[in-house]
N, C-alpha and C positions, 0 to 999 in steps of 0.2 A: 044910776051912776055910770056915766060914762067912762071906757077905760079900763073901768075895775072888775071885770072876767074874772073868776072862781076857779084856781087850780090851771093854769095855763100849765102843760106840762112840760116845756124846759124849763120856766122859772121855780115849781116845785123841786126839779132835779138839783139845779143849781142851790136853792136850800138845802136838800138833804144833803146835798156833797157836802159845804160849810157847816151844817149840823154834825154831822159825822165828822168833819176833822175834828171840830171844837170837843166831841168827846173825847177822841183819842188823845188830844194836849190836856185834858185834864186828868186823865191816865198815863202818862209820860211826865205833867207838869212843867208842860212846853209853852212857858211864860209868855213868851213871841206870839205863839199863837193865839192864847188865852188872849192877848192883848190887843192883837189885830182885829179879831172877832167883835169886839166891844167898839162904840163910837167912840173915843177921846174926847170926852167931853163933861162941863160939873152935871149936865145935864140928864146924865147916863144913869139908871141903877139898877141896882142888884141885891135882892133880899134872897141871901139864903141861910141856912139851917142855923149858920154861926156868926151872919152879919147881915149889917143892914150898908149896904154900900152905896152911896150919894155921890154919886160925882169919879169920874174916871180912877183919881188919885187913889179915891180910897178900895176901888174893885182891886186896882193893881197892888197895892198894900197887903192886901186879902189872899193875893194868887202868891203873891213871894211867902208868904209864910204858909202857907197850905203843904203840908205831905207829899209827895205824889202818893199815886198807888189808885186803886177800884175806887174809892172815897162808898157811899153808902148803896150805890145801886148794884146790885143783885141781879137782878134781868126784867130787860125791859116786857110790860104788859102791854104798850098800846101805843104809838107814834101818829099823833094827827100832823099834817102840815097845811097851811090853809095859806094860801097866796091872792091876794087882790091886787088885778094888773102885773107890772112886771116892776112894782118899787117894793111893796108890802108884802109882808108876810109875820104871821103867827105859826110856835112850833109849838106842840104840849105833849109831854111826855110823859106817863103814868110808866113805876116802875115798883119792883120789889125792894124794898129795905133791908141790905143786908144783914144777916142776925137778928131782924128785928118783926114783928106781926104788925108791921105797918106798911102802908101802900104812899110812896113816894110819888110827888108832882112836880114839875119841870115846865116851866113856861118860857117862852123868848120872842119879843115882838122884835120885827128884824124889817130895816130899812134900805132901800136901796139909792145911795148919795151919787148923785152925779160924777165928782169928784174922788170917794172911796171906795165906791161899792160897796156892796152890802155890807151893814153894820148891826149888832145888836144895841138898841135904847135902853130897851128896859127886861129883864130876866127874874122870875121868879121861882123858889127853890121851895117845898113846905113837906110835910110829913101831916097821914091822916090816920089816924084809929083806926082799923076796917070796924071796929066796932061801931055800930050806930048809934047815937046818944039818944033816940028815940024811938 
């Protein structure tokens, strides 16, 4: 694959800086932010713990009525950032469940638009048993 270099390290930085505000606006519930972070688009989604969100409209529906405050993470266990070239990027985050004996997942596949700059597509939110089912 031509182009597509593994971890080019300012384009990593530049994700984790955008990684890390997007935390902190879901901790403050800094809507502006939550919303610049995401592409504007129907084509955009976001599954997490309490919705299945299709399409810009309805992420943003999601963030207005959301709390602010910690929401379920506890502390983070493990932060992968994985960048192909300088448009692509995948983030996954494994964390602690607050109050809870389960180990939280965090995914964000993250695009870099000519026009916007980086934007997150698609974001995935889930909860795992540490217990093994087998």
């Amino acid at each position: 694959m031509t182009g597509m270099a593994a971890n080019i390290p300012e384009v990593v930085a530049e994700i984790r800086e955008r990684f890390e505000a997007y935390e902190k606006a879901l901790i403050d519930k800094d809507v502006a932010v939550l919303d610049n972070t995401f592409w504007n688009s129907p084509h955009t989604i976001r599954y997490a713990l309490h919705e299945n969100g299709y399409g810009f409209d309805a992420i943003h529906a999601h963030r207005v009525a959301r709390p602010p405050g910690p929401g379920i993470k506890e502390r983070r266990r493990r932060l992968e950032i994985l960048t192909l070239g300088r448009d692509i990027a995948v983030v996954n985050l494994e964390f602690a469940v607050r109050g809870r004996d389960l180990t939280g997942r965090q995914s964000q596949t993250w695009v870099r638009f000519p026009d916007l700059g980086w934007k997150v597509v698609a974001a995935h939110v889930s909860t795992v048993d540490d217990e093994p089912l087998w």
